[in-house]
C-alpha positions in Angstrom: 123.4 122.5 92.9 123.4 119.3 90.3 121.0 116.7 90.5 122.2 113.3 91.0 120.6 109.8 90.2 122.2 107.0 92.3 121.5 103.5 93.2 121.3 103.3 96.6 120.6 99.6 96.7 123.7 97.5 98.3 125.5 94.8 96.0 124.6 91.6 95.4 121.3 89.8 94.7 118.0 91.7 96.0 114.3 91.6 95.3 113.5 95.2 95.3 116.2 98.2 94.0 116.5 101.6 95.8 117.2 104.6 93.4 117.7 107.7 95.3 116.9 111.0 92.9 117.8 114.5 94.7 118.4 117.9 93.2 116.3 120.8 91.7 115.5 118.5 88.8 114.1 116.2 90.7 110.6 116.2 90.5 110.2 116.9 86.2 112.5 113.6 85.9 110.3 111.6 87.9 107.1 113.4 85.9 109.1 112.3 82.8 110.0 108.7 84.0 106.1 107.9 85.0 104.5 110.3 82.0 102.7 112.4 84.0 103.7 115.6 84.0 100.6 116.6 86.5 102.4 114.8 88.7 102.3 116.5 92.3 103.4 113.9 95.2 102.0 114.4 98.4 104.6 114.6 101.1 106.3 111.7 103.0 103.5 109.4 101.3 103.7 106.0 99.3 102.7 106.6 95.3 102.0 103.3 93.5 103.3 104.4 89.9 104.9 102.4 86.3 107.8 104.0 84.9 107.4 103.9 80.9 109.8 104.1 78.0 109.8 107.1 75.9 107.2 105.3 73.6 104.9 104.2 76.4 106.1 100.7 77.2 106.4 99.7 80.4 109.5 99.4 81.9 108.0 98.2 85.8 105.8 99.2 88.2 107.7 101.2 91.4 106.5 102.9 94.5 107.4 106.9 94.9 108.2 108.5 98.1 108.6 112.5 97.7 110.6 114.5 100.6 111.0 118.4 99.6 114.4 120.0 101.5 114.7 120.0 104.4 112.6 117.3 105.6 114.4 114.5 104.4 117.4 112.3 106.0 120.2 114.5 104.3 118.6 117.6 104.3 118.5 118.0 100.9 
């Protein structure tokens, strides 16, 4: 199984963007992404995090929501 990165926002003009993340990669990307690679989301919870370039600049703030297979819409 890959993992696959996709927008998930629909087109146009919108205040907030929707990434969706999902394979077995998952979880080190995102512990890459916010720099914290202690990183263990609680289930099915809300995480208030900043996603930082690779020299530590910050990139924006984003909220994290973790669903581990099969509890998740696809499945997945």
């Amino acid at each position: 199984m890959d993992t696959i990165v996709a927008i998930a926002t629909s087109h146009g003009r919108s205040a907030i963007g929707l990434v969706r993340l999902t394979g077995p990669s998952s979880l080190n990307i995102l512990r890459g992404l916010i720099q914290d690679p202690l990183f263990v989301p609680e289930l099915r919870k809300l995480f208030l995090k900043q996603i930082r370039r690779e020299s530590g600049e910050l990139l924006d703030s984003v909220l994290v929501s973790y669903f581990e297979a099969p509890h998740s819409f696809t499945g997945e």
